[in-house]
Structure formats: structure tokens, C-alpha cells
VEXDREN-2710 file (C-alpha; in Angstrom, 1 decimal):
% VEXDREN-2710
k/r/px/py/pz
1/UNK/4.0/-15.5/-13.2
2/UNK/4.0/-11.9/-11.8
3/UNK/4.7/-11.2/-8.5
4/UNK/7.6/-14.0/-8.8
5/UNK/10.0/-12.8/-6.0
6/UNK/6.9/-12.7/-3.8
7/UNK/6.4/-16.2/-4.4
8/UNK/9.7/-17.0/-4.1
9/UNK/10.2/-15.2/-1.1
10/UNK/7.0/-17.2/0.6
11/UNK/8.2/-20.8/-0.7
12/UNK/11.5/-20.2/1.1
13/UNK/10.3/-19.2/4.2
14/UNK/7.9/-22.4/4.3
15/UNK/10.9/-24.7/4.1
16/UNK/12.7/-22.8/6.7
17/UNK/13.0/-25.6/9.7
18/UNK/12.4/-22.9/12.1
19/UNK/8.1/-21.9/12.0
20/UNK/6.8/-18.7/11.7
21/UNK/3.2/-17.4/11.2
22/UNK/3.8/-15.5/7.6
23/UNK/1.3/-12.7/7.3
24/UNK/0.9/-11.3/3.7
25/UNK/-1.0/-7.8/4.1
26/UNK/-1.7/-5.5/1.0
27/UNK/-4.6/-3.2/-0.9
28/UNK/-7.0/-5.6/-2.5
29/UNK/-6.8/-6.4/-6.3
30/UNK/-2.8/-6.7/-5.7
31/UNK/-2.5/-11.0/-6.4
32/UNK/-2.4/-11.4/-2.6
33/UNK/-5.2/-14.2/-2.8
34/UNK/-4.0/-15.3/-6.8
35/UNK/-0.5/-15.6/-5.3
36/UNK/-1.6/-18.3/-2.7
37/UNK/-3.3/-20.0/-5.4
38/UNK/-0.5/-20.9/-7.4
39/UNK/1.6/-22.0/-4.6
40/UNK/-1.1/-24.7/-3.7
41/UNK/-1.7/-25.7/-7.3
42/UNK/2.0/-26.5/-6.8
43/UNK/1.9/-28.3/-3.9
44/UNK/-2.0/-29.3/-3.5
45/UNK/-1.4/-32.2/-1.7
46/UNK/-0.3/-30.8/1.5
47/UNK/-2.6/-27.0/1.6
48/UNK/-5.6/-26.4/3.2
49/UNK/-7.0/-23.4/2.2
50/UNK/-9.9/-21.2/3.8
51/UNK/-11.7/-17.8/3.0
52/UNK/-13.3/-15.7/5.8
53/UNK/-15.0/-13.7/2.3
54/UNK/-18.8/-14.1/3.8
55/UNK/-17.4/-12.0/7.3
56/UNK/-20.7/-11.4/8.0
57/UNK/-22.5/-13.3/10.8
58/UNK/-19.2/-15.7/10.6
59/UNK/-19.2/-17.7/13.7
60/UNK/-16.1/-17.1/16.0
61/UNK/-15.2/-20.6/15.8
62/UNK/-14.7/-20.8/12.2
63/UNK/-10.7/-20.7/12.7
64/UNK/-10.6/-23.1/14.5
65/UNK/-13.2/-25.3/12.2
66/UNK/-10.7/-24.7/9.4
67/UNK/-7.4/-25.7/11.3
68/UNK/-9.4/-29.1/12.8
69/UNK/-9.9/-29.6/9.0
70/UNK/-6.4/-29.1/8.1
71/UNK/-5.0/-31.6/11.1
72/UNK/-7.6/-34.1/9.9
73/UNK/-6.4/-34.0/6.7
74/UNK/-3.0/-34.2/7.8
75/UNK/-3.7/-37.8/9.9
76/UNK/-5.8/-39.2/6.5
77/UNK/-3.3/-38.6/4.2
78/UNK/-0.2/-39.6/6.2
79/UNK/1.4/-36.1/6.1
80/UNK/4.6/-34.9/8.0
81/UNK/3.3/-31.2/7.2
82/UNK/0.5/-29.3/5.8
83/UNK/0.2/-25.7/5.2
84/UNK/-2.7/-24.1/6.2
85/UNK/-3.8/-20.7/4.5
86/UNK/-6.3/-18.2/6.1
87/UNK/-7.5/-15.5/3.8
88/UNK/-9.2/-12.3/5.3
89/UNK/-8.8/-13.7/8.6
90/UNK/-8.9/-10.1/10.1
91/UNK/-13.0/-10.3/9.5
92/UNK/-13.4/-12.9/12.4
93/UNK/-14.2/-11.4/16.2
94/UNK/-10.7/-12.0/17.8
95/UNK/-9.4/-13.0/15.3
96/UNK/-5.7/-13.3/16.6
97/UNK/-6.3/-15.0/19.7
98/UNK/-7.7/-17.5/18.2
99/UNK/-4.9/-17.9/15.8
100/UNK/-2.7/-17.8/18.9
101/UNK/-4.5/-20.7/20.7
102/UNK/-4.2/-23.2/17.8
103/UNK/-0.6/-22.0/17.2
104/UNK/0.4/-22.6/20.7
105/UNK/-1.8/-25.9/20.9
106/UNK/0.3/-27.0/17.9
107/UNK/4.0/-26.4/19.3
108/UNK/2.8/-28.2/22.6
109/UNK/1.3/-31.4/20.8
110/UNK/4.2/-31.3/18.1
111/UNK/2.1/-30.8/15.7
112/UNK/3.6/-29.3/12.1
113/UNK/1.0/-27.1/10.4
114/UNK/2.2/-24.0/9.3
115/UNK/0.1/-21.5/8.3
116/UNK/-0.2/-18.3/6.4
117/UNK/-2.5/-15.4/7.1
118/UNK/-4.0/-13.2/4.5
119/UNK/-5.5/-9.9/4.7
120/UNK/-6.4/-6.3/3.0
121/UNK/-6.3/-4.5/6.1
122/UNK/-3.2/-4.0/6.8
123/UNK/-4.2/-1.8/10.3
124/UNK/-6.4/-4.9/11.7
125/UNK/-3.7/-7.3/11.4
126/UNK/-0.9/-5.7/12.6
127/UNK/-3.3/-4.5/15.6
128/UNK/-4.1/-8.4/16.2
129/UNK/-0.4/-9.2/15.4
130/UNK/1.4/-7.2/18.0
131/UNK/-1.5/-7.3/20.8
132/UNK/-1.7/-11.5/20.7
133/UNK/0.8/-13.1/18.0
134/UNK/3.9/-11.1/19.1
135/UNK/7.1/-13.3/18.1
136/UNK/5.5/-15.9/15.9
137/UNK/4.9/-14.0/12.6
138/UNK/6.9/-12.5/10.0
139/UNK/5.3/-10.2/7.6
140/UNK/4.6/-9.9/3.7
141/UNK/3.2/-7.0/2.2
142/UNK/2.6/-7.0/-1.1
143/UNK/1.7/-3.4/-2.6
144/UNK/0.6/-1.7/-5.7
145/UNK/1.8/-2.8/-9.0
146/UNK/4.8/-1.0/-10.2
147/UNK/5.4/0.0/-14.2
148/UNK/7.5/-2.7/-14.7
149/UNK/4.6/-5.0/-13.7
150/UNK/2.2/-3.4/-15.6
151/UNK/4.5/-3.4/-18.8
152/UNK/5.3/-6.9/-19.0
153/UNK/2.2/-8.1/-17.8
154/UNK/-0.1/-5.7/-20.3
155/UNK/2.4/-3.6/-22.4
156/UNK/1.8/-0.5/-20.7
157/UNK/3.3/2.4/-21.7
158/UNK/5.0/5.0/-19.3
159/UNK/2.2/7.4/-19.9
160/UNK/-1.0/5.0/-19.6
161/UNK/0.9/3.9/-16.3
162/UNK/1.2/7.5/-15.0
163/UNK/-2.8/8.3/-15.9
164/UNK/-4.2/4.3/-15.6
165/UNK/-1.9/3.2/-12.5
166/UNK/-1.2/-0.1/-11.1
167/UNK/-4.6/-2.5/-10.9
168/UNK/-4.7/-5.2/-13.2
169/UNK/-8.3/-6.0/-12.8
170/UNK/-8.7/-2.4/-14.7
171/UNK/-6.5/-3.3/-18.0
172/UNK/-9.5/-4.5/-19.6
173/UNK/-11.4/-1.7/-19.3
174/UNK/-9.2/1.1/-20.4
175/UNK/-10.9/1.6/-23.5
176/UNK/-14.3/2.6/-21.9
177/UNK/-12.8/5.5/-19.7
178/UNK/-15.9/6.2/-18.0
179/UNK/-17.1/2.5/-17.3
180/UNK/-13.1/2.2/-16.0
181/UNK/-13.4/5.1/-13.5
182/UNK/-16.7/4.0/-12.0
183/UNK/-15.0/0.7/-11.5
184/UNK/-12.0/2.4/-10.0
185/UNK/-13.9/4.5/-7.7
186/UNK/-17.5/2.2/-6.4
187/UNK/-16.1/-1.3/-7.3
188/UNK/-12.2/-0.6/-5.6
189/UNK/-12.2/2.3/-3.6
190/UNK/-15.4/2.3/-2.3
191/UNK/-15.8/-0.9/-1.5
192/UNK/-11.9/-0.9/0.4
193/UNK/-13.2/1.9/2.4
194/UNK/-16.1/0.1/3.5
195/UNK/-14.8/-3.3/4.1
196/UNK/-11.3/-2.7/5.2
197/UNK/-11.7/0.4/7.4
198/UNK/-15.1/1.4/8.4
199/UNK/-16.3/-2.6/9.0
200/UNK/-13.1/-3.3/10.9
201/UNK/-12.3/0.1/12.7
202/UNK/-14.4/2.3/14.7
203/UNK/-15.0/5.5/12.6
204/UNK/-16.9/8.3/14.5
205/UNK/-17.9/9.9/11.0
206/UNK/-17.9/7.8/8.0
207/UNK/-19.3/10.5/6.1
208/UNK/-16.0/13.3/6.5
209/UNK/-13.6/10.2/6.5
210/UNK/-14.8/9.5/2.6
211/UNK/-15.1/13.6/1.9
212/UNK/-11.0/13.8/3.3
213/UNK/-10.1/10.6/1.2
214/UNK/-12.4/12.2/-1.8
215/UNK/-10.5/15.3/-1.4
216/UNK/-7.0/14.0/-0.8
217/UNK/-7.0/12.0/-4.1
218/UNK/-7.1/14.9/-5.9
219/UNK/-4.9/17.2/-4.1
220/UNK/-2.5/14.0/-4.7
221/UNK/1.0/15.5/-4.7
222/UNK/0.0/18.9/-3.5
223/UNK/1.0/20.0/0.3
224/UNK/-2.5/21.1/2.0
225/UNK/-2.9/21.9/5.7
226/UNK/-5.5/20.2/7.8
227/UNK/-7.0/23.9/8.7
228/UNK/-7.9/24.3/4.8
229/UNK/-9.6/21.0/4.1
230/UNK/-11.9/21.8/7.4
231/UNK/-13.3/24.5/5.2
232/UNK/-13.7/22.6/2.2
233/UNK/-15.9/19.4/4.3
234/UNK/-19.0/19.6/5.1
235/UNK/-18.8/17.6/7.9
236/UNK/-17.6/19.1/11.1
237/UNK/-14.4/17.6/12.2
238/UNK/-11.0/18.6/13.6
239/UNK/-7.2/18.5/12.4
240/UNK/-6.9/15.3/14.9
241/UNK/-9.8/13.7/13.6
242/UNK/-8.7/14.2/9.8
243/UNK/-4.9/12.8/11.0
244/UNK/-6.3/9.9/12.1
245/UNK/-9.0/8.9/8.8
246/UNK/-6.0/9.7/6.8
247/UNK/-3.3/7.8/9.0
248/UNK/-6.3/4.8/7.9
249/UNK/-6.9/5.2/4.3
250/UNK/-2.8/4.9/4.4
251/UNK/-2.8/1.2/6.2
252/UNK/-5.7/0.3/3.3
253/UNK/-3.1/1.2/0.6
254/UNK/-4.8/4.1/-0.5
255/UNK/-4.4/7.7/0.1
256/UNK/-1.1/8.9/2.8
257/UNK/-0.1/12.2/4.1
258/UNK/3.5/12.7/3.8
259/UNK/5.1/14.2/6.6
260/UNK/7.6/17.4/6.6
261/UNK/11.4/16.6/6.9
262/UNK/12.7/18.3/10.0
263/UNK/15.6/17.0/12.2
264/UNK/12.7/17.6/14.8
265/UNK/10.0/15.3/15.5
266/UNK/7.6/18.0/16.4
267/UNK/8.3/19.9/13.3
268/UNK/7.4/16.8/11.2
269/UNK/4.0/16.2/13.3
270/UNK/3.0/19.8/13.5
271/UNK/3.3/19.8/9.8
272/UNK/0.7/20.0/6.9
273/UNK/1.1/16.5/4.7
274/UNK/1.4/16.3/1.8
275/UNK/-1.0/14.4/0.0
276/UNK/0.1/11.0/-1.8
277/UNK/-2.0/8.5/-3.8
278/UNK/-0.5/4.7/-3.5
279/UNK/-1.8/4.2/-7.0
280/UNK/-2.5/7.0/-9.6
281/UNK/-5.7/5.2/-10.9
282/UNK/-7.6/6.5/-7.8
283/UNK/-6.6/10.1/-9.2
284/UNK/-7.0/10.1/-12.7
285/UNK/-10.3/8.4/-12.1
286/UNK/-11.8/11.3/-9.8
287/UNK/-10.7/14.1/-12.7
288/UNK/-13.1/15.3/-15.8
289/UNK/-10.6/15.2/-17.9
290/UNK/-9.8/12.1/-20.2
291/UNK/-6.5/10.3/-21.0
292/UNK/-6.4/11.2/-24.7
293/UNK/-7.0/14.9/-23.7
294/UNK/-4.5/15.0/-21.4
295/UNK/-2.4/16.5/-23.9
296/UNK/-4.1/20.1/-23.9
297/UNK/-3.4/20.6/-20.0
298/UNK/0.4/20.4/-19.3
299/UNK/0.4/21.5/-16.1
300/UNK/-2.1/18.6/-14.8
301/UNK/0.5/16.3/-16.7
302/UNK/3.0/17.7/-14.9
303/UNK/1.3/17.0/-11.2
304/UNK/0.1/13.0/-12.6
305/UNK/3.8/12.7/-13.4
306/UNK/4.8/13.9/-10.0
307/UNK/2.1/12.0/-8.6
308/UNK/3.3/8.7/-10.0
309/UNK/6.7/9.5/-9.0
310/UNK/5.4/9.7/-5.5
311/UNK/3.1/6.0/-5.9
312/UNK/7.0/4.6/-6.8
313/UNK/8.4/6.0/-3.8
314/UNK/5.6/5.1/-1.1
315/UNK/5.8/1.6/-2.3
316/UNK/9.8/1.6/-2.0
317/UNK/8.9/3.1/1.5
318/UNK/6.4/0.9/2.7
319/UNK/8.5/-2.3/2.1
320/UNK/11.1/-0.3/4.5
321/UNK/13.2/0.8/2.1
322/UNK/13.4/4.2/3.5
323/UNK/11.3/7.0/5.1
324/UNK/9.7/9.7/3.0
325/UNK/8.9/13.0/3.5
326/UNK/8.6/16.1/2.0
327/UNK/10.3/19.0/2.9
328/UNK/9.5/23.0/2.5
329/UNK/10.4/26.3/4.0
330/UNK/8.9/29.5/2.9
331/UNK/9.0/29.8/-1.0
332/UNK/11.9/26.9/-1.2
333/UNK/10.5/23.3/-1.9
334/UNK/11.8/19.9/-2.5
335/UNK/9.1/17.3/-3.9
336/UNK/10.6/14.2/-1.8
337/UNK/13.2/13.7/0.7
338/UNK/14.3/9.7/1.5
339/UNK/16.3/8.9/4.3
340/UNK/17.9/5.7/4.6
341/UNK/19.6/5.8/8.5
342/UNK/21.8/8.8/8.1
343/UNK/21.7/9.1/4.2
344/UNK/19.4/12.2/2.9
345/UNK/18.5/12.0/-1.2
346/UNK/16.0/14.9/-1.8
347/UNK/14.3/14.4/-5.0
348/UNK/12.7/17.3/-7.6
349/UNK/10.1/16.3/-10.2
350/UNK/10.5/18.3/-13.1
351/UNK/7.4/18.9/-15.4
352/UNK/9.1/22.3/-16.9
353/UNK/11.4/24.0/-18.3
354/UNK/13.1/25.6/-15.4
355/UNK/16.8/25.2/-15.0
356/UNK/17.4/26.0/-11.8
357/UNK/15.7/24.9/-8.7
358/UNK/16.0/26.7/-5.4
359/UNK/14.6/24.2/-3.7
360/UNK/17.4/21.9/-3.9
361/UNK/19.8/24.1/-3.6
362/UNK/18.5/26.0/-0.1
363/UNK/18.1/22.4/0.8
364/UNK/21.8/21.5/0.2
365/UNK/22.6/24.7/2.0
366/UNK/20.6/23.2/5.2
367/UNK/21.7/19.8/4.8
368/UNK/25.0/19.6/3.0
369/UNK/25.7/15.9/3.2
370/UNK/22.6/15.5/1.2
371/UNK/22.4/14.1/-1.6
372/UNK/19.8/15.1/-4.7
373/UNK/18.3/13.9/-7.7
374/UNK/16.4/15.9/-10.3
375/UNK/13.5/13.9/-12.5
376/UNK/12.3/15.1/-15.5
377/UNK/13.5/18.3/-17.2
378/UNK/17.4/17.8/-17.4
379/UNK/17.9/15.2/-15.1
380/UNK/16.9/11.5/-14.9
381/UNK/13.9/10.9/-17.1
382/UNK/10.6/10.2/-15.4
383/UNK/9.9/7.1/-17.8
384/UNK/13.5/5.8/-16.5
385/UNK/12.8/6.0/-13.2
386/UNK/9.8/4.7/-13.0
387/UNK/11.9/1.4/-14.4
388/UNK/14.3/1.3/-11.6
389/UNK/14.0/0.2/-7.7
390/UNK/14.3/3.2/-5.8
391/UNK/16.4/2.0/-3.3
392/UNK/19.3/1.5/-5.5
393/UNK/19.6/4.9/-5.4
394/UNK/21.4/4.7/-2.1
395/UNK/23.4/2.4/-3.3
END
């Protein structure tokens, strides 16, 4: 079973005494919906389980059709408890308040359903979470798959995992490269844009929000100002408007801008971001180039290397490990920065053959009690880390 310590981590929490709404948020294709599954094929006799998959026309009541069902089947089978899961609730018109009324109706009637919420956007639920459900709900995200994953699951080596990235649903297409990047791009990408973001989330121009993610994919890893991508869309837009689409495709587990390091907040928001992928597939599958020619252009290698160093880290990041940023000032750069409360560790992705990096060592000037890690090139090897938890590097 992959995904095991999410399991785990969901089982315990449902035999806590004390009740909690868990919400399990994550990029589609992750196991979100497969890891429900096998809990209620272990316990079957106390689950309901519903699917909000046809969102379309979906009457507003259907929540509370699906928990009636699950109290009914509580009475007829004599239960003390039932668990009730939810999937895609976030595609129902008000959605949380709903879930808050049949909540609250519960606790007053003493009745013991608890219940767990799933979703792919991660914006729309947390949005619904905070505004209605605030203090009844602990949260589960479940991201990307990691090498590891991929490696035990499918034998993956480190360098199909850097240019075929973390979706299982894609394994068994790897041999057809051009059938598995159409399925990347229309039947994953495409299809989270449209569902996840511009169903759910009011988008003034649908059009420049795909050209920024289209764009951003492949300057994955590179630092790009706002002001430069206006003049490569065709769409008219401004550096607020592109903030915001990419602050989205980032809650969809898809494309982020990571922010300058800078002791001052204004310095971090008035930077340019730097462009990060949460899974290399969507890069590798918006490139000409193929995976057994890779080979022949080192210096691409070099930036999907860097690139899948930066998918390990946002994951690490998103589950709250740390922050992440970038940091850079004039010619000096450092490819990732993690703080962890006061702790700094900058990290350098090495693709060369240079032995000296001035970006570290100007940053070490700044910060001092910093602490830095090179990857690659005479320092930790890229295939290693890509093996270990990131976090444990503050540790």
C-alpha cells in the first residue's frame, strides 16, 4: 500500500475520542480518492461514501441527502459510529455551510458520524474551511509523489523520476513519449485548470491565466519578473493580475512562484518569483526534446535536475516543513533558501563543474548563522537527496 503513513495517519485520527472534520486536500491523480477506498474496504461496514464527481447542475441539497443516508444506515444496522466520506465536496454551492449545519445538528442530537472531506482544490476548501467550519477540521494534504514512491511502486530510476515526475496514472505510458505528454498536459493539467480553478474561482481572463501557467512550466526553476512575461502574453494583464493566477495554479498543486529571501517582507513581495513546478512531468512534457535524447543537451539536464530538486522541496514545504524561497542579489545567487523558525539552510544545485560558488559564500557573508548545502557537483549527490526527507536536514 503506498501512501501508508497517510493512511495511518487518517485511521488514528478517526479513533481519536475527541471529533474533528479531517479534510484531505491535494493535486488530482495523487491516491486522495484510492486512499479512502482502502480504508472502507477495511472497515465497510461502518462508511458511507459519496462523490460530488457529476458537479454540474448538482442540487444544493445533495450533502445533506448523503449524510440522511449515512444516519439511516447508522439506525438499520445498529451502529455506535459510521464514517461518512464526501469526495469533491468543494463542487456543491455552499458547500461548507452546509457541512457546518449537519455537523452542528449532529453534536446537538449526540449523534456520532464523523466525516471526512475530500477535495483537489485546495483554495476552495480552505476558503469554505476558515469562513464557516473554523475549529472543527484538521487538515490532510496529500501532495505529489516523491522518488521514493515512484521507485518502489514502479522501479523508477533517479533519472526517469527527474524527466517523467511523480504521477502514477502516467507509468504506463512512458514508453509512448508523445501519447504520455498529451496525457500529461489535456488529460491532467488541462483538465485541473479547468475544474479546480476556473469552475470554482472567479477568473477575469481564463485565456492569460493558461498562457502564465504555459509559460511558467517551462521557465520552471528560472527567476523571471512579472514585467517580462507581460511581454511574452498576448493577453493584456498586469503584474497583480499574474500574482494572483499564479498564487492559484499553486493551491491546485501545479505551478508556484517562489518568493525572494529578505529579512523584509516588502522585499520578498516586491520580488520577481521564481518559477517552480510541483511535479517535473508538467515540464518535461511541454519541451521538444525527448527522454532518451536528453543526453545531448547538458545544460537542460542540468535545469530538470534543479527543477526536481525544487518539486522535493515545495512538497517538504507545503506539508509545513519549512518556508522556501530563493534568494539573489546582483550577480550572487543561491538556488533555495529553507527556513525553519530562526534556522537558514541555503541550498546550491550543482549541474557543473564549478568549484566554487559565490553565491553561497556572499550569502554566508549576509547571513552568517546560515547554514548551506551544495547538491550535485562535489557535494551531496542529487540521486541521494532526492532519497531523503528534507526536513531532516535541520535536524
Amino acid at each position: 500500500m503506498f501512501k501508508r503513513h497517510y493512511f495511518d495517519l487518517l485511521d488514528r485520527r478517526l479513533k481519536e475520542p475527541r471529533k474533528f472534520i479531517q479534510v484531505i486536500s491535494g493535486p488530482r491523480q495523487v491516491g486522495k480518492t484510492t486512499l479512502v477506498q482502502q480504508w472502507i474496504k477495511e472497515h465497510l461496514e461502518k462508511s458511507h461514501y459519496g462523490a460530488a464527481d457529476a458537479a454540474t447542475g448538482m442540487s444544493g441539497s445533495w450533502i445533506e441527502q448523503q449524510w440522511e443516508k449515512c444516519r439511516l444506515d447508522m439506525k438499520t444496522l445498529g451502529k455506535k459510529e459510521m464514517i461518512l466520506f464526501l469526495d469533491e465536496v468543494q463542487k456543491i454551492p455552499d458547500w461548507s455551510e452546509k457541512v457546518k449545519r449537519e455537523w452542528d445538528l449532529d453534536t446537538r442530537e449526540n449523534i456520532n458520524i464523523r466525516v471526512v472531506l475530500l477535495g483537489s482544490s485546495r483554495l476552495m476548501l480552505m476558503k469554505g474551511l476558515v469562513e464557516s467550519l473554523a475549529g472543527r477540521f484538521e487538515s490532510i494534504y496529500m501532495d505529489h509523489w516523491s522518488y521514493n514512491e515512484m521507485r518502489e511502486a514502479f522501479q523508477l530510476d533517479p533519472q526517469q523520476y527527474v524527466w517523467y515526475g511523480g504521477y502514477p496514472g502516467s507509468v504506463n505510458l512512458m514508453e509512448d513519449e508523445e501519447r504520455w505528454k498529451s496525457y500529461i498536459r489535456d488529460s491532467l493539467a488541462e483538465t485541473a485548470i479547468s475544474r479546480d480553478i476556473l469552475m470554482l474561482t472567479r477568473v477575469d481572463k481564463p485565456a492569460l491565466l493558461k498562457q502564465l501557467f504555459e509559460l511558467g512550466c517551462l521557465y520552471s526553476s528560472q527567476i523571471v519578473s512579472y514585467t517580462k512575461m507581460l511581454g511574452q502574453l498576448s493577453d493584456a494583464g498586469n503584474t497583480t493580475t499574474l500574482a494572483h493566477y499564479l498564487e492559484l495554479t499553486h493551491q491546485a498543486g501545479l505551478l508556484g512562484g517562489l518568493q525572494k529571501f529578505s529579512r523584509k517582507e516588502i522585499r520578498q513581495r516586491a520580488s520577481p518569483p521564481k518559477f517552480q513546478v510541483h511535479n517535473n512531468a508538467l515540464l518535461s512534457s511541454r519541451l521538444q526534446e525527448r527522454f532518451r535524447d536528453i543526453g545531448n543537451h547538458p545544460g537542460l539536464w542540468g535545469r530538470m535536475v534543479e527543477s526536481a530538486v525544487g518539486t522535493h522541496l515545495i512538497h517538504a514545504a507545503n506539508r509545513g516543513a519549512f518556508n522556501l524561497y530563493y534568494w539573489r542579489e546582483k550577480n550572487a545567487e543561491v538556488d533555495f533558501v529553507a527556513v525553519r523558525n530562526s534556522r537558514i539552510l541555503a541550498l546550491e544545485v550543482k549541474s557543473g563543474t564549478r568549484l566554487k560558488n559565490t553565491g553561497l559564500d556572499t550569502f554566508r557573508k549576509i547571513y552568517p548563522e546560515c547554514r548551506i548545502l551544495a547538491i550535485g557537483h562535489q557535494g551531496l549527490p542529487w540521486e541521494e537527496f532526492l532519497r531523503i526527507e528534507p526536513e531532516m536536514l535541520f535536524f
